[in-house]
C-alpha positions as a LaTeX table, in Angstrom:
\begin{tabular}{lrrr}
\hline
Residue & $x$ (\AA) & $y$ (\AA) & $z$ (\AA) \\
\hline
Unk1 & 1.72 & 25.59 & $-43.47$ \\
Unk2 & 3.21 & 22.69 & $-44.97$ \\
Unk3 & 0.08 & 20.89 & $-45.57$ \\
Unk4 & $-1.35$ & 23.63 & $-47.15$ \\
Unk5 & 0.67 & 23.70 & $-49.90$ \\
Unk6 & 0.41 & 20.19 & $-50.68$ \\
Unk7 & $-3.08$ & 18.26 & $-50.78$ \\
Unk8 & $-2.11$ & 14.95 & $-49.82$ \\
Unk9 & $-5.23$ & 13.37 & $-51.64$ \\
Unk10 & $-4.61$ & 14.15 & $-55.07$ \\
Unk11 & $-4.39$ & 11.20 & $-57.41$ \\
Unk12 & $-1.07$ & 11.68 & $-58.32$ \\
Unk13 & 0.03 & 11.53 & $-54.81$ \\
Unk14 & $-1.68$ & 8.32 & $-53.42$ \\
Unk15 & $-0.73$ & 6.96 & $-56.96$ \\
Unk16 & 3.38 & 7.90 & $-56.18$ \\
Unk17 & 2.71 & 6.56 & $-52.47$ \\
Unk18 & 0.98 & 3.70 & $-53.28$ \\
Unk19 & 3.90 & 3.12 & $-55.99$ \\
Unk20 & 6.81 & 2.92 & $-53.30$ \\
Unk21 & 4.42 & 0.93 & $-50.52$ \\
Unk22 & 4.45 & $-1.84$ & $-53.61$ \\
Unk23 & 8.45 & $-1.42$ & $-54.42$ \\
Unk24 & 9.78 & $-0.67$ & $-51.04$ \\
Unk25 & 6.98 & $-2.32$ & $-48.44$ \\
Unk26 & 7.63 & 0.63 & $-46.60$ \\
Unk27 & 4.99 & 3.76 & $-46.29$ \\
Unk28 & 6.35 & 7.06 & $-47.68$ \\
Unk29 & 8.21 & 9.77 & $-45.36$ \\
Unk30 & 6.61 & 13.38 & $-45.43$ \\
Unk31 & 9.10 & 15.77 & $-44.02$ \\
Unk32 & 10.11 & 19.34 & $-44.51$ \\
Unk33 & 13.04 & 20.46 & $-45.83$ \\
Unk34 & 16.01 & 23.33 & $-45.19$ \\
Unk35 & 16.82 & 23.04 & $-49.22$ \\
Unk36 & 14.91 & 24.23 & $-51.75$ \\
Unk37 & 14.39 & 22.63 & $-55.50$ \\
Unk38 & 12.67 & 24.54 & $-58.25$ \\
Unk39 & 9.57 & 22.51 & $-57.21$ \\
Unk40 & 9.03 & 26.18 & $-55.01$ \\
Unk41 & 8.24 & 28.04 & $-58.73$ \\
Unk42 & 5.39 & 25.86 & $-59.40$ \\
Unk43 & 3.77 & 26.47 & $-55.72$ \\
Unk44 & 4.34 & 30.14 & $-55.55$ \\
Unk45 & 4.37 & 31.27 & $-59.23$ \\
Unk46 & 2.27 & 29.15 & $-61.12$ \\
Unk47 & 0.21 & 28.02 & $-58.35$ \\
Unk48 & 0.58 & 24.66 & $-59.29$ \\
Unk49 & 0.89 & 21.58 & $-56.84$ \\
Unk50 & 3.76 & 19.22 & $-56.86$ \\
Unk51 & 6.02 & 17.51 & $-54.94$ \\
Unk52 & 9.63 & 16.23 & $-54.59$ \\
Unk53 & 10.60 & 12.41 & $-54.37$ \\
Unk54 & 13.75 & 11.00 & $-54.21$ \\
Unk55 & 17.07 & 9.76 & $-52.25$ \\
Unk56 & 17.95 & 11.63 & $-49.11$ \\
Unk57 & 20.77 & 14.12 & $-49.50$ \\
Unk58 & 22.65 & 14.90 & $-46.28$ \\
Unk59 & 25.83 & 17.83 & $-46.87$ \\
Unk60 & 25.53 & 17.69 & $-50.73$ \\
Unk61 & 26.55 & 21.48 & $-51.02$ \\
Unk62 & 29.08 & 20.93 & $-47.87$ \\
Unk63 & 33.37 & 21.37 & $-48.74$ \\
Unk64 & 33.69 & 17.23 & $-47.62$ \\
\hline
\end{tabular}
């Protein structure tokens, strides 16, 4: 399921990917997440692709 709601080959994908290979000399990390963002109103509602890049959270909503 998860790669159907992204297409991986869009331009504006390789171009983020191919952004952080040249900062980080690392290859991006495609996982799924338990969280949501409001990135899920573009897929389902406007039928518009995206995606959602940034630092790793771990327990940002936890009581520590």
């Amino acid at each position: 399921m998860f790669r159907r709601v992204l297409d991986w080959e869009q331009p504006g994908i390789r171009m983020l990917e191919s952004c952080h290979r040249h900062l980080t000399v690392t290859d991006t990390e495609h996982y799924l997440s338990t969280c949501t963002t409001d990135l899920h109103a573009f897929h389902f509602y406007s039928r518009t692709g995206g995606t959602c890049y940034g630092p790793v959270a771990r327990n940002i909503h936890g009581i520590d």
